[in-house]
C-alpha positions, -999 to +999 in steps of 0.1 A: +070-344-678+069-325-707+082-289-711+054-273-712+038-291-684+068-280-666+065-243-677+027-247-661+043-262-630+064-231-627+042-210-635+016-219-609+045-213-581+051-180-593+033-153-570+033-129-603+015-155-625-010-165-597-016-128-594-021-121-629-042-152-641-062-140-609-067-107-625-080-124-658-103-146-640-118-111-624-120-097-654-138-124-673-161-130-642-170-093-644-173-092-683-198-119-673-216-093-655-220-071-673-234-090-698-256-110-674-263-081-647-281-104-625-274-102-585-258-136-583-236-129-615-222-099-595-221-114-562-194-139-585-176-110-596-172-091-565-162-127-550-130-131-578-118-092-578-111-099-539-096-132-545-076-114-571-068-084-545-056-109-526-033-121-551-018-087-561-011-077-523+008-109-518+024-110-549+034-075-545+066-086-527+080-097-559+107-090-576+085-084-604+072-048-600+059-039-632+041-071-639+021-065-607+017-028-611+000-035-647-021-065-629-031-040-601-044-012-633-060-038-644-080-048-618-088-013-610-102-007-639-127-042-637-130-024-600-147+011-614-166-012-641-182-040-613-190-008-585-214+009-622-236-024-622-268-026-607-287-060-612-312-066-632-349-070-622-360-105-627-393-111-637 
């Protein structure tokens, strides 16, 4: 095993990492939405900003305060931006 397939390994264990490359999925899936507006693009979004609530709540029992607390702003913010969207009509 090389060291940085054992940094991954870690890494993926880590509560704080799981939350916070949960986070970036939710904000690229509602990026995606907003570009895309359609019903099933939010529907995605909504889906991985739970999954990544989900994440932040159990990895709030960490150690690691800060690193969740800036995870937790950030989904916030992708929050406020996915609850603006309304889809788009399609033709």
């Amino acid at each position: 095993m090389t060291r940085y397939e054992y940094d991954t390994s870690l890494q993926s264990q880590n509560p704080v990492s799981q939350a916070q490359n949960s986070v970036e999925k939710a904000h690229n899936a509602v990026t995606q939405a907003q570009s895309h507006p359609s019903a099933q693009m939010i529907e995605q979004a909504e889906t991985a900003v739970e999954k990544a609530e989900r994440s932040i709540a159990q990895a709030g029992r960490d150690e690691n305060k800060p690193a969740v607390e800036q995870a937790d702003a950030q989904l916030a913010e992708d929050q406020s931006a996915l609850q603006s969207l309304q889809p788009m009509e399609e033709e």
